[in-house]
C-alpha positions as CSV (number, residue, x, y, z in Angstrom):
1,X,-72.9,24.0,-25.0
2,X,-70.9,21.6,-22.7
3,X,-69.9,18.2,-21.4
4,X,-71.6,16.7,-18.1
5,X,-68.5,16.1,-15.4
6,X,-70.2,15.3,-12.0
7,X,-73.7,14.8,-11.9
8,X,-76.0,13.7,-8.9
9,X,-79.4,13.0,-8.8
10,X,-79.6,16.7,-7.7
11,X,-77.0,18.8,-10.1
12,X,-75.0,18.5,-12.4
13,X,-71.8,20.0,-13.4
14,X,-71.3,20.9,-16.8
15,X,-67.8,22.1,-18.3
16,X,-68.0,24.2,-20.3
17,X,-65.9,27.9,-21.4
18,X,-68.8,29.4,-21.8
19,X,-71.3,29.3,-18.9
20,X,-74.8,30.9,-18.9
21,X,-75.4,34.5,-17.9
22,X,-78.5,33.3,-15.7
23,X,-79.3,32.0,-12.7
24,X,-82.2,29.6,-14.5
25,X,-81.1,27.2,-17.2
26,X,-82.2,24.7,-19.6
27,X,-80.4,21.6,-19.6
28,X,-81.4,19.3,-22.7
29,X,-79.2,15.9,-22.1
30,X,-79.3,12.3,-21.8
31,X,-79.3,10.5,-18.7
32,X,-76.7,8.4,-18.1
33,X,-77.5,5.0,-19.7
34,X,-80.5,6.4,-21.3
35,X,-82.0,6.1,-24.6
36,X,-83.8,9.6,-25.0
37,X,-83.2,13.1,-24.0
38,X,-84.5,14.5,-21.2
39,X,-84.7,18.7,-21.0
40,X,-84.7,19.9,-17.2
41,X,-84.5,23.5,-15.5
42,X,-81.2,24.2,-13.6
43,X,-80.8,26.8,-10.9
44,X,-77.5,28.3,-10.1
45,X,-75.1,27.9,-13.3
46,X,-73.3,31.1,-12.6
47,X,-69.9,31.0,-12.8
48,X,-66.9,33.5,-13.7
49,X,-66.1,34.1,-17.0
50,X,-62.3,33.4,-18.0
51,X,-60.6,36.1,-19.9
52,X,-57.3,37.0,-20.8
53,X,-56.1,38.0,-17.1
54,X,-57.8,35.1,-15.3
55,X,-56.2,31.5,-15.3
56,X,-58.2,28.6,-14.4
57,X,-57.2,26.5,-11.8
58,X,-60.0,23.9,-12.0
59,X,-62.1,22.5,-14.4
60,X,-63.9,25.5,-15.9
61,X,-68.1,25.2,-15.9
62,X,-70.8,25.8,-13.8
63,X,-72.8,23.5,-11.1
64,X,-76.6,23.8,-11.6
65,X,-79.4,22.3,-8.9
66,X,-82.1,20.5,-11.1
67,X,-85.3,22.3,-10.1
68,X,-87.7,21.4,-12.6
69,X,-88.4,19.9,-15.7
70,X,-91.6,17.8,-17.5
71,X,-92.2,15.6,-15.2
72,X,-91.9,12.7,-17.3
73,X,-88.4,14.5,-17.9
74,X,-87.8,14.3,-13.8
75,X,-89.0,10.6,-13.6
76,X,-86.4,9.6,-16.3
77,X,-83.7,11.4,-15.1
78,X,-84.5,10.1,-11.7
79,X,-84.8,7.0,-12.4
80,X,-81.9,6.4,-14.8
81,X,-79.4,8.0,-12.4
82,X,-81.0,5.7,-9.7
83,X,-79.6,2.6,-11.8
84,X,-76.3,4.0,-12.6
85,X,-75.3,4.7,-9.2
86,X,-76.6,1.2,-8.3
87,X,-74.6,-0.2,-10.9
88,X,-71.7,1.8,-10.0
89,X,-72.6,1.0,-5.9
90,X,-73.0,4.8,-4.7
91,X,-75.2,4.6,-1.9
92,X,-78.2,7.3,-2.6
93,X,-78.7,7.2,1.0
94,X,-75.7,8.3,2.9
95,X,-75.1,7.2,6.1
96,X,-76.3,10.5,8.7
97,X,-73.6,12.3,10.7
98,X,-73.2,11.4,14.2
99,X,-72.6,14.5,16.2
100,X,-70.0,14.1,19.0
């Protein structure tokens, strides 16, 4: 169980003190905005675990790369982060790096 930080309309980063012991996870959440619950498949969400000799010196979680999902799941999440960002004015097209 955590709380969504960062997300992208690629990944999300979820904080959390206890992250998942696979690389595959199941990410059951709502978009932002939306009005259901969307479950999607995350690759990458390992991440060390804190103990009693480890201090954290970020925000403790794990970042996951959405790689599947229902794809009605996919389209809403899509979609809903597609408004968001609009609303918010992040550019889901970056401008490409000119190389010198």
């Amino acid at each position: 169980m955590g709380y969504t930080y960062n997300i992208s309309q690629q990944g999300i980063y979820v904080r959390t003190l206890a992250p998942p012991d696979d690389e595959l996870v199941w990410l059951e959440l709502c978009p932002p905005r939306g009005e259901r619950r969307v479950r999607l498949v995350g690759q990458g969400g390992l991440a060390p675990r804190l103990g009693q000799e480890r201090v954290c010196d970020g925000t403790p979680g794990f970042g996951v790369q959405i790689v599947d999902g229902a794809k009605m799941d996919m389209e809403y999440w899509f979609n809903r982060y597609r408004a968001f960002a609009e609303m918010l004015g992040v550019s889901l097209n970056p401008p490409a790096k000119t190389v010198a």
